[in-house]
C-alpha positions in Angstrom: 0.0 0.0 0.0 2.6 2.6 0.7 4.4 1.3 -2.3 1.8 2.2 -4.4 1.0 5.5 -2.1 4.8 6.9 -3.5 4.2 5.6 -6.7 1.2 7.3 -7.2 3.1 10.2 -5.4 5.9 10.0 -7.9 3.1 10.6 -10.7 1.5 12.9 -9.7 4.9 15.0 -8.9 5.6 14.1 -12.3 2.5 15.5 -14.0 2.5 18.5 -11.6 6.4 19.0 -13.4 4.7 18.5 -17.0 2.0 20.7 -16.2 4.5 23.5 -15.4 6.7 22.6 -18.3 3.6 23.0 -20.5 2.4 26.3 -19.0 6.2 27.7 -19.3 6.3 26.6 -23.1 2.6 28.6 -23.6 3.3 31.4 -21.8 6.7 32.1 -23.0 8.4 32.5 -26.1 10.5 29.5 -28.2 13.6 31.6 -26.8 13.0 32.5 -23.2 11.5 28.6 -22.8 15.4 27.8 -23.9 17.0 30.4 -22.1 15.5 29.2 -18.6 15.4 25.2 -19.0 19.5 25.7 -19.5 18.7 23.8 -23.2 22.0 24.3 -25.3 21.5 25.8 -29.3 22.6 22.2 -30.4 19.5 20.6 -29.0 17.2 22.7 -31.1 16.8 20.5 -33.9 15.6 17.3 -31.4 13.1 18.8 -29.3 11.5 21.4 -31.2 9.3 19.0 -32.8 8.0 17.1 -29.9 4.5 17.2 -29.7 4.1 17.6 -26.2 6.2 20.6 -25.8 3.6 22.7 -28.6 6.3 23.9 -30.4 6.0 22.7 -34.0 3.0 24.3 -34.4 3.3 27.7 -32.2 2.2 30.7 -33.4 4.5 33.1 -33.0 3.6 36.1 -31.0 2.8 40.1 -31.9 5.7 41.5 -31.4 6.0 45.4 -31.4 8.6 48.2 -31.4 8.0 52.3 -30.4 11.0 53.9 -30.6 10.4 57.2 -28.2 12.0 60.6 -28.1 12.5 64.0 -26.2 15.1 66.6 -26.9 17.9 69.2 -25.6 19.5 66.3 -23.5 19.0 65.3 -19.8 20.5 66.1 -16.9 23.3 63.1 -15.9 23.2 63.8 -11.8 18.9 63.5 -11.9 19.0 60.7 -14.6 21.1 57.8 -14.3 20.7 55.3 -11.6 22.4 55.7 -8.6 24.7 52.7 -8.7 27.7 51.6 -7.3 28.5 48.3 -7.0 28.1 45.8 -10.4 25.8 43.2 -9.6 26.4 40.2 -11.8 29.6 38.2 -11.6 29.3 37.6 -15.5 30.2 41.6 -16.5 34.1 41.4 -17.1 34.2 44.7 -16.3 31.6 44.3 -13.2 34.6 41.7 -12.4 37.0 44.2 -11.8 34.9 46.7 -9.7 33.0 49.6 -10.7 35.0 52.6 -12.1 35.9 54.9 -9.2 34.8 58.5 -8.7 37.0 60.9 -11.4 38.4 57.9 -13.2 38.2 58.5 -17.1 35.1 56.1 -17.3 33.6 57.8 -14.5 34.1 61.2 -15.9 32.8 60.5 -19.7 36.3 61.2 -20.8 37.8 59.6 -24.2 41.5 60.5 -24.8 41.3 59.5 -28.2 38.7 62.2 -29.3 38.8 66.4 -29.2 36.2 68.6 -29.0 36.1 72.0 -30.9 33.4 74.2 -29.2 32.2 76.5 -26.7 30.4 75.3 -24.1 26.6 76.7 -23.4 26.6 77.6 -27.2 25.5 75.3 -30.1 28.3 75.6 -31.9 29.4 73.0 -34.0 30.9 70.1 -31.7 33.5 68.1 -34.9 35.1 65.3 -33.3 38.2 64.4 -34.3 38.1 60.5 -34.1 41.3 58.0 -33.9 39.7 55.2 -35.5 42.1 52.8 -33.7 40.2 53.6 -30.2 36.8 52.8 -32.5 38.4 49.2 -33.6 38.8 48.3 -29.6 36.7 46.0 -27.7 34.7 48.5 -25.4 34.3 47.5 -21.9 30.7 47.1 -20.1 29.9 47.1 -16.7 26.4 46.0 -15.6 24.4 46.7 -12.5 21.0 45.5 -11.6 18.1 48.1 -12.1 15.9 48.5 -8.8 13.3 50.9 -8.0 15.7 52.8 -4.9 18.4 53.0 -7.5 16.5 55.4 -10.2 16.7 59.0 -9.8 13.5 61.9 -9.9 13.6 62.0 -13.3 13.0 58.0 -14.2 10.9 57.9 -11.1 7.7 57.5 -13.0 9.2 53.8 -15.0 9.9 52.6 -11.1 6.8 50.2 -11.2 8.4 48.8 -14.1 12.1 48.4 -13.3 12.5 44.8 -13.4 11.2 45.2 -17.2 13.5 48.5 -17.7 16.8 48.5 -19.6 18.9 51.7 -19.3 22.3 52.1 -21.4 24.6 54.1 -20.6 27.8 55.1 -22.9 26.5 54.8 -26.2 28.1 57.3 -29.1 26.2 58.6 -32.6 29.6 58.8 -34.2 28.5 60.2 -38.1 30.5 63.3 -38.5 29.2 66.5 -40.0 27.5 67.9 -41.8 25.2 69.2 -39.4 25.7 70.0 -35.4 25.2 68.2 -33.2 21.7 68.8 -32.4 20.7 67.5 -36.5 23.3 65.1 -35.9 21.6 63.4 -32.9 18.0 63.3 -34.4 19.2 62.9 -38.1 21.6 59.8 -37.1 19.6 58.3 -33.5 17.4 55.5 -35.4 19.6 56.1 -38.8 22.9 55.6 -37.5 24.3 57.0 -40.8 25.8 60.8 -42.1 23.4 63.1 -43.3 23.7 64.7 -46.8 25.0 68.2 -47.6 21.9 70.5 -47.4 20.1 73.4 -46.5 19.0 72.8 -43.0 21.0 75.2 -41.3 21.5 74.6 -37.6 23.7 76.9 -34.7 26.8 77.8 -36.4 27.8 74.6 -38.4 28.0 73.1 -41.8 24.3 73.2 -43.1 22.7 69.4 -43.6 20.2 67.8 -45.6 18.6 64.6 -44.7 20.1 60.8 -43.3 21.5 59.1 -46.2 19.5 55.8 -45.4 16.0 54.0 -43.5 15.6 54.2 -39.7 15.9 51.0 -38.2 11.8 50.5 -37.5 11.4 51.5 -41.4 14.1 49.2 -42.3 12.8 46.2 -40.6 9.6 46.7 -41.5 10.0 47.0 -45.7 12.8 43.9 -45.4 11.0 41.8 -42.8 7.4 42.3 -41.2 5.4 43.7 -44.1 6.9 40.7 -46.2 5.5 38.1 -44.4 1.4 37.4 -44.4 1.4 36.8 -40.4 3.2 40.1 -39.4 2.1 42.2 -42.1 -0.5 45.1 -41.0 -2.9 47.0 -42.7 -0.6 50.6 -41.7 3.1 48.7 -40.7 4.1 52.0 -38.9 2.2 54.7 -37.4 4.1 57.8 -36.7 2.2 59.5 -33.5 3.8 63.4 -32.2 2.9 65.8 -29.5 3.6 69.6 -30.8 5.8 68.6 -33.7 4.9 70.9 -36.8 4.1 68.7 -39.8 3.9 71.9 -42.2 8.0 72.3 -40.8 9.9 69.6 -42.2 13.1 70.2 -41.3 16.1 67.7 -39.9 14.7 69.0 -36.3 10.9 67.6 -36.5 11.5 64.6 -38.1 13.4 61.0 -36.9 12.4 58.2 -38.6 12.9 57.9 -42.3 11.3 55.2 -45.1 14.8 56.0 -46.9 17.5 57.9 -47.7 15.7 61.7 -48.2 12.8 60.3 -47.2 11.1 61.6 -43.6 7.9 60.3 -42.2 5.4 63.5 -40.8 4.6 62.6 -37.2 0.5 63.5 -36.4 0.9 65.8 -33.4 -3.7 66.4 -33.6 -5.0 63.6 -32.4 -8.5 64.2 -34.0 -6.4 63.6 -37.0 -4.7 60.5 -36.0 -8.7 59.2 -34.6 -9.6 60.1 -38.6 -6.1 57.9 -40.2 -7.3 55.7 -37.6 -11.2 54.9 -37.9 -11.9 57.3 -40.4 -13.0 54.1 -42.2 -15.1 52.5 -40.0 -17.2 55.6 -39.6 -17.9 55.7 -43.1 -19.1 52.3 -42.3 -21.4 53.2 -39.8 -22.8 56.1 -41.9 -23.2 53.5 -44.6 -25.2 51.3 -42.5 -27.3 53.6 -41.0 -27.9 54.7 -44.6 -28.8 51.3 -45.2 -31.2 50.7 -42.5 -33.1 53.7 -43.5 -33.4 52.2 -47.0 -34.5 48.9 -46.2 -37.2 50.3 -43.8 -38.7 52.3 -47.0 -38.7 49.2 -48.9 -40.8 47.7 -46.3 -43.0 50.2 -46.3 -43.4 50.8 -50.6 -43.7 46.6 -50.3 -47.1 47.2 -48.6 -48.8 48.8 -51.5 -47.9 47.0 -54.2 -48.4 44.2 -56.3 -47.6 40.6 -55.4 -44.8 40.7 -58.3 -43.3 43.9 -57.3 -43.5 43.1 -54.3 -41.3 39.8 -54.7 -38.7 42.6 -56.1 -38.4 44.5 -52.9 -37.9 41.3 -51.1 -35.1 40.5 -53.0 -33.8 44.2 -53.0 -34.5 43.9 -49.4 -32.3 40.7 -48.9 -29.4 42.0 -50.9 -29.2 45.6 -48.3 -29.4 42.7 -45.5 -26.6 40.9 -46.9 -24.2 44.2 -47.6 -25.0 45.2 -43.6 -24.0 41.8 -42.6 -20.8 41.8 -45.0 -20.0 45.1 -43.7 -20.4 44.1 -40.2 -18.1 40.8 -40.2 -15.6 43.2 -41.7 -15.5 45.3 -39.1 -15.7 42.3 -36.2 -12.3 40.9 -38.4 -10.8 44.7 -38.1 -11.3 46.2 -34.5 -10.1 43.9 -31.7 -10.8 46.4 -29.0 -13.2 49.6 -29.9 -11.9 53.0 -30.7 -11.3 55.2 -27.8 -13.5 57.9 -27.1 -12.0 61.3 -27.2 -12.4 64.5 -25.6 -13.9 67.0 -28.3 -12.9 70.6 -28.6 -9.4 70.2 -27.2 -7.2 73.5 -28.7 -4.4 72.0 -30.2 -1.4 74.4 -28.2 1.2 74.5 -26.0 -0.8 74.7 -22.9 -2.8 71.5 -23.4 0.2 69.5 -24.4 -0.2 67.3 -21.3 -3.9 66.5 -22.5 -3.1 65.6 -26.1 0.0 63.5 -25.3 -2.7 61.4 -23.1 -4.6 61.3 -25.9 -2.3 60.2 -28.4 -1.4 57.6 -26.2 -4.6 56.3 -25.4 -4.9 56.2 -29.6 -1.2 54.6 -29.6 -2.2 51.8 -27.7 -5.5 51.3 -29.3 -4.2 51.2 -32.6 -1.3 48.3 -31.7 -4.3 46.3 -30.3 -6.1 46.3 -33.0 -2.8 45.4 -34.5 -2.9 47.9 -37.0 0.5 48.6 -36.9 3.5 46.6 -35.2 6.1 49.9 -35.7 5.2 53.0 -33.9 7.2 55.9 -33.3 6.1 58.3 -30.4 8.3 61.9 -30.8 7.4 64.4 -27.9 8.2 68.0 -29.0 11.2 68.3 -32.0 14.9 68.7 -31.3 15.8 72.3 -29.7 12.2 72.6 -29.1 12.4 75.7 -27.4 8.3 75.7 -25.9 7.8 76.8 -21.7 6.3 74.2 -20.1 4.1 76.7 -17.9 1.9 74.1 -16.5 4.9 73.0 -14.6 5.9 76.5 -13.8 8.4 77.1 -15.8 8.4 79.9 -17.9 11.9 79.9 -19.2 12.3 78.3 -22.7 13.2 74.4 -22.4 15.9 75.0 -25.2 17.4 78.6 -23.4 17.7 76.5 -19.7 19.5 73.3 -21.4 22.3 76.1 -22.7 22.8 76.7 -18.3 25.2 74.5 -16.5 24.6 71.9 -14.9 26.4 73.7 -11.5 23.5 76.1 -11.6 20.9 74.6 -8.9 17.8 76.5 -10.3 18.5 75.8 -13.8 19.4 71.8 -12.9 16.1 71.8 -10.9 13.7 73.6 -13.6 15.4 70.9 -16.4 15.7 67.9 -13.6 11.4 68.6 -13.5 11.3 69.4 -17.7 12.8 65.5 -18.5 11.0 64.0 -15.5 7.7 65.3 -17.3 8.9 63.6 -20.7 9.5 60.8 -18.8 6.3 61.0 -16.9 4.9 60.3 -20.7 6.9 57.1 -21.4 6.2 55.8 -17.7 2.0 56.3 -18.7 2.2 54.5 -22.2 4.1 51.5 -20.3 1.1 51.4 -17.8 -1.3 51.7 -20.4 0.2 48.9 -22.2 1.1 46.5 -18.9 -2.5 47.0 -18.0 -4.3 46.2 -21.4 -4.7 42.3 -22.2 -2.9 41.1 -25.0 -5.2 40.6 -27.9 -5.4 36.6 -28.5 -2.5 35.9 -26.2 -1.1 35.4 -22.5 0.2 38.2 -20.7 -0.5 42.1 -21.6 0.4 44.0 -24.7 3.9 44.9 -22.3 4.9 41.5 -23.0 5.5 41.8 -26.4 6.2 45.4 -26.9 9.3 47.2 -26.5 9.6 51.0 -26.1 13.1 52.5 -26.6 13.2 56.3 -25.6 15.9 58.5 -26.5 17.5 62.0 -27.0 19.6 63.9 -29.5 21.8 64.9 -27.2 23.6 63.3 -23.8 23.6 66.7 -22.2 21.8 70.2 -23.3 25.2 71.9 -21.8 28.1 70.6 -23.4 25.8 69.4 -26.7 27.4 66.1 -26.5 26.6 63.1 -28.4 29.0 60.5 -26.8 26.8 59.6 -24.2 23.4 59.5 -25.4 20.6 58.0 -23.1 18.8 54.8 -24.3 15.7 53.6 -21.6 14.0 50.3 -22.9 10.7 49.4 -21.4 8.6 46.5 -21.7 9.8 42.6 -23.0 8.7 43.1 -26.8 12.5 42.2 -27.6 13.6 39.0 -25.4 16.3 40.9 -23.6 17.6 40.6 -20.4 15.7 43.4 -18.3 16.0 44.9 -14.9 19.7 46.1 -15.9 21.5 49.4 -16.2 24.6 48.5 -18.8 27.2 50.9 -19.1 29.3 51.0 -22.2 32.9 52.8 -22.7 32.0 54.9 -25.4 30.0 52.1 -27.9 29.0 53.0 -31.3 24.6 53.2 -31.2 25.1 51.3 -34.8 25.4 48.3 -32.6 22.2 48.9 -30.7 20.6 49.5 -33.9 21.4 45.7 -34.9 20.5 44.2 -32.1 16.8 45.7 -32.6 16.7 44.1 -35.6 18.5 40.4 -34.8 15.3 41.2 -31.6 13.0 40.6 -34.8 15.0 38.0 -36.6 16.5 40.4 -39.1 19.6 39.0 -39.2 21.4 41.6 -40.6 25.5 42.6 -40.4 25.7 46.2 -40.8 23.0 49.0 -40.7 24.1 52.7 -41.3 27.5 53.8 -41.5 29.0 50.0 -41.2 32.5 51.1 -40.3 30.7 51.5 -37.0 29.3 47.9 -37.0 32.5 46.3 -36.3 31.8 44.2 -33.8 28.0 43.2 -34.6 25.4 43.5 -31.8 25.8 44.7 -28.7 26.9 41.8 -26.4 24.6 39.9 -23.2 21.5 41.3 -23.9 19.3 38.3 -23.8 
């Protein structure tokens, strides 16, 4: 008896594993199921065709990109995490202890590179480059990312830290034309030179427009759009919050279909409602059109003879079949309804808050509905200059980010500006962790991935050798919860890992003398 009590013990432990073996395999994806069993590449090719583990057959997942952005730099000190101790044995660099206070790493500094400009100013910021410093194996160092360890201004994204990834000590390294301020826009998703043009910016060589795709555009002409199960009836949707579409210029625009090609962001959200559903309520018009016409049919039918009267029927039937063709098209496009928005907001600076709530709620909607799996979400342009009075501040954002960093009120006023652009990012991750995922496990968070940048490291010095990157949300199977530091990296490389995240297996994207090394390293 108590032989058969542990073998029927033994079973049932051994169901109870499959069961959670199961639930792991549909709940995660074919990568992270392989990542955490400790299953080697080499065994791919045996088990991915076992029946019990679901796999020949999966479906594989939505999975989305927004690529983010806010302007005129942050502030370092009010930004980056407060960390000081590497936290996983595997960094080489976390190995050897984290760089000390005024070492070279800690300072930003690069030897190799010289800077001609005036600080406060935009003047033009030409580095000269040793390409022999580029060639080397830059070092990382990686910490863990915890709520206490974020500053004011990322305070917002705390909820979500252990699906955060901030990196630090990534370089746009195209040269001019351009300053730096064109630079950082024209080159951030790019990551290639601009042409010779007629965009003039503060006291440089004027520009024109990025010699080649951003990276969303890219992977989505070469990749999702080519294939029937990721391909969507928009493939990117290009969402902005006071950026001027009748102003294109190098400054309001930063993604690109190709070379001289910008994409307009929508910064009216009515607008955006009309790309949106404008459709549908044509539809509804249509059928309420419809409905008014069969009930006059009904009515004439009453009157007449018995043959005309078999006419109406049939005219009758045929409106009954276009409403219930026109119906099942619309249950096969909207997943989730359309949002209902606020009428009679003035499109202004003062209501900026309001709209970019708005355009989120549409952002959201829209990927549900799977209308799009690119987005792009660009909050004011590049050296917007705008006062963000509902916060108080009536000092241009532009004029403060010229002040040093040494000055406490300025530091404050632009430690409050970012945390509010921030604030922005941290409510379309809620939005997303908090709606479902359409026809899937999880929430849309799962699947989506929002990278949020800048065109500039810092609004003081107008660097570009340092600019922020904040990933939110698991759409790309990386390793989250982490805050990597990189020696001065080339953003090419970041740019290639997004697309080996989609399984665009490419070599080089941009300028590829700045691909050298491929992807950036340990992040999945």
């Amino acid at each position: 008896m108590l032989k058969n009590q542990g073998i029927h013990k033994t079973a049932s432990a051994g169901a109870t594993l499959f069961g959670k073996v199961l639930n792991m395999v549909q709940q995660r994806s074919r990568r992270e199921f392989l990542r955490d069993m400790g299953v080697g590449a080499g065994a791919l090719p045996f088990i991915m065709n076992l029946p019990s583990l679901g796999f020949a057959n999966q479906r594989k997942r939505k999975q989305r990109l927004i690529l983010a952005f806010s302007p005129n730099g942050i502030v370092p000190d009010t930004f980056w995490p407060d960390a000081e101790v590497p936290a996983f044995a595997g960094s080489i660099a976390g190995m050897l202890g984290a760089p000390l206070a005024g070492s070279p790493l800690a300072a930003g500094a690069l030897p190799t590179t010289y800077w001609r400009r005036k600080r406060g100013s935009d003047y033009n910021r030409d580095p000269i480059i040793d390409d022999r410093h580029l060639m080397l194996n830059p070092s990382e160092t990686e910490y863990k990312l915890t709520p206490e360890f974020m500053r004011e201004i990322t305070e917002s994204l705390r909820p979500f830290a252990d699906r955060t990834l901030m990196i630090q000590g990534l370089r746009v390294c195209m040269l001019p034309p351009g300053d730096t301020h064109m630079r950082g826009i024209g080159c951030l998703w790019t990551g290639i030179e601009l042409y010779p043009g007629n965009h003039q910016g503060g006291d440089s060589t004027p520009a024109g427009w990025p010699k080649g795709p951003s990276i969303d555009q890219a992977i989505l002409r070469n990749h999702l759009q080519t294939r029937p199960e990721s391909r969507t009836r928009f493939g990117s949707l290009e969402f902005g919050v006071s950026v001027p579409q009748d102003q294109a210029n190098i400054f309001t625009r930063m993604v690109y279909s190709d070379a001289n090609r910008p994409l307009a962001p929508i910064s009216n959200p009515y607008q955006m409602f009309n790309k949106l559903y404008g459709r549908m309520k044509s539809t509804d018009s249509l059928k309420s059109i419809m409905d008014d016409l069969r009930g006059d049919l009904q009515r004439v039918a009453s009157v007449v003879s018995a043959e005309d009267r078999r006419l109406l029927e049939e005219h009758t039937t045929f409106v009954r079949q276009m409403e219930q063709d026109l119906t099942a098209r619309d249950n096969q496009v909207m997943t989730v309804p359309a949002p209902e928005l606020e009428q009679g907001v003035k499109i202004d600076n003062e209501n900026m808050p309001k709209i970019a709530k708005m355009q989120v709620e549409l952002l959201v909607n829209a990927l549900a509905n799977d209308f799009a799996r690119m987005a792009s979400f660009q909050i004011v342009p590049a050296v917007w200059g705008g006062r963000m009075t509902w916060l108080g501040i009536t000092e241009g954002h532009h004029d403060l980010s010229h002040k040093t960093d040494r000055d406490p009120v300025s530091r404050a006023k632009l430690t409050k500006i970012n945390k509010w652009y921030c604030d922005q990012i941290g409510y379309l991750a809620k939005r997303l962790a908090e709606t479902p995922e359409p026809g899937g496990p999880g929430s849309m968070l799962d699947n989506t991935a929002i990278i949020w940048s800048n065109e500039l490291a810092n609004g003081d010095t107008h660097s570009i050798d340092n600019i922020p990157f904040v990933v939110v949300g698991n759409g790309l199977d990386w390793r989250m919860g982490r805050y990597l530091k990189h020696d001065h990296t080339p953003h090419n490389r970041l740019l290639l890992s997004i697309a080996h995240a989609f399984d665009y297996n490419i070599s080089e994207f941009g300028n590829k003398k700045f691909c050298y090394s491929g992807p950036l390293g340990r992040l999945t």
